[in-house]
C-alpha positions in Angstrom: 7.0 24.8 15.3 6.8 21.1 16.6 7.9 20.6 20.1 7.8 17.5 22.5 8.3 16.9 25.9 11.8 16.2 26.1 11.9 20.1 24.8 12.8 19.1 21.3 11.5 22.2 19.0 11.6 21.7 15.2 10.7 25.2 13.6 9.6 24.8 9.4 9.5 28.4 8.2 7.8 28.4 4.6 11.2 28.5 1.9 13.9 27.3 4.5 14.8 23.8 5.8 14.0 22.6 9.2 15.7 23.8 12.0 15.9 21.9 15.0 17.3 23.3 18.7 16.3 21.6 22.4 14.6 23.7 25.0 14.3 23.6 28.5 12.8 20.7 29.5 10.9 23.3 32.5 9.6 25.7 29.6 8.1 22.0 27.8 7.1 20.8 30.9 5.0 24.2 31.7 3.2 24.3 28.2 2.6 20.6 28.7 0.6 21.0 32.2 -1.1 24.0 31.0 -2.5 22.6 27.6 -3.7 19.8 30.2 -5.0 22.4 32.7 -6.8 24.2 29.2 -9.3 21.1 29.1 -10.5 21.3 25.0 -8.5 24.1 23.2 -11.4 24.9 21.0 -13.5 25.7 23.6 -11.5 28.6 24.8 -13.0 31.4 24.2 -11.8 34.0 21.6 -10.4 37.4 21.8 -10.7 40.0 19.4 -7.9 43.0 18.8 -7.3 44.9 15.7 -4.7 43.9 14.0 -2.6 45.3 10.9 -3.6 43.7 7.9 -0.4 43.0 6.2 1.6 43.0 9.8 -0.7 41.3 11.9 0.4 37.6 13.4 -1.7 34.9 14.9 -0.7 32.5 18.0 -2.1 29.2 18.3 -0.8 26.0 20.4 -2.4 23.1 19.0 -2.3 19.8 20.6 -4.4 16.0 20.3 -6.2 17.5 17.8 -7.3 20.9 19.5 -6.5 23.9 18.3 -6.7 27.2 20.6 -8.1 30.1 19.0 -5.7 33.1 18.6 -3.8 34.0 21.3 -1.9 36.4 20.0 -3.9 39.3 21.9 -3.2 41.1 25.0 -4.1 40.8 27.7 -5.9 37.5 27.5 -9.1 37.5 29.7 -8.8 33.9 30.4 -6.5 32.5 33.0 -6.2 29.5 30.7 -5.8 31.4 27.4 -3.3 33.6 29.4 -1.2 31.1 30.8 -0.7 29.1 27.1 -0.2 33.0 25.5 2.7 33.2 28.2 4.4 29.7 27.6 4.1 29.5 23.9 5.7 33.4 23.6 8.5 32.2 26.3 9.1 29.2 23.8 9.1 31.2 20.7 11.6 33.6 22.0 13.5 30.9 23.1 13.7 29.3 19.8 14.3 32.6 17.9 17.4 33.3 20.2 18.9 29.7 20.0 18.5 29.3 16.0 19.6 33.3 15.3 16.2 34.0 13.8 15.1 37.8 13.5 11.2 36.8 13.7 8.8 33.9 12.7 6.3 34.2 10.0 2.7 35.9 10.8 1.1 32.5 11.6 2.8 30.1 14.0 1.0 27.4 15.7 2.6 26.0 18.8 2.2 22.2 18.8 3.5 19.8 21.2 3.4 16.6 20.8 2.1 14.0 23.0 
């Protein structure tokens, strides 16, 4: 999923078409300030949890050419780590609900774009 400030989420699931919806420009806004807040995604550190091999996801927010590591564990330890966990699951739930989509597939990388 693609998303900008303006709260404009694209979400590109392998074997379907696009799908576009608009988000709330507050739950944009939020992600925005705390990718900023994050400083270099790549240099957050990384949590470990076991994960179901053919179950398991991933969550990553990816932005300027950072990528977090997963945040798809719980509870994150980092307050920065937490607070992008928090606003890309808000995002993703909001998405799911406004395009009718029962899940997302295992890996889905949050990106907004600048």
């Amino acid at each position: 999923m693609t998303l900008d400030q303006a709260g404009n989420a694209t979400v590109e699931q392998r074997g379907n078409q696009p799908q576009t919806t608009k988000l709330s420009t507050q739950l944009c806004e939020q992600l925005m300030r705390d990718v900023e807040a994050a400083g270099r995604l790549s240099a957050l550190p990384e949590q470990h949890c076991p994960k179901s091999v053919s179950f398991g996801s991933s969550l990553y927010v990816e932005s300027n050419g950072e990528r977090s590591p997963d945040l798809s564990c719980s509870p994150q330890r980092d307050s920065r780590a937490a607070a992008l966990q928090k606003d890309a699951n808000e995002i993703l739930e909001a998405v799911r609900k406004q395009l009718n989509l029962s899940r997302f597939r295992p890996v889905r990388p949050v990106r907004p774009l600048q």
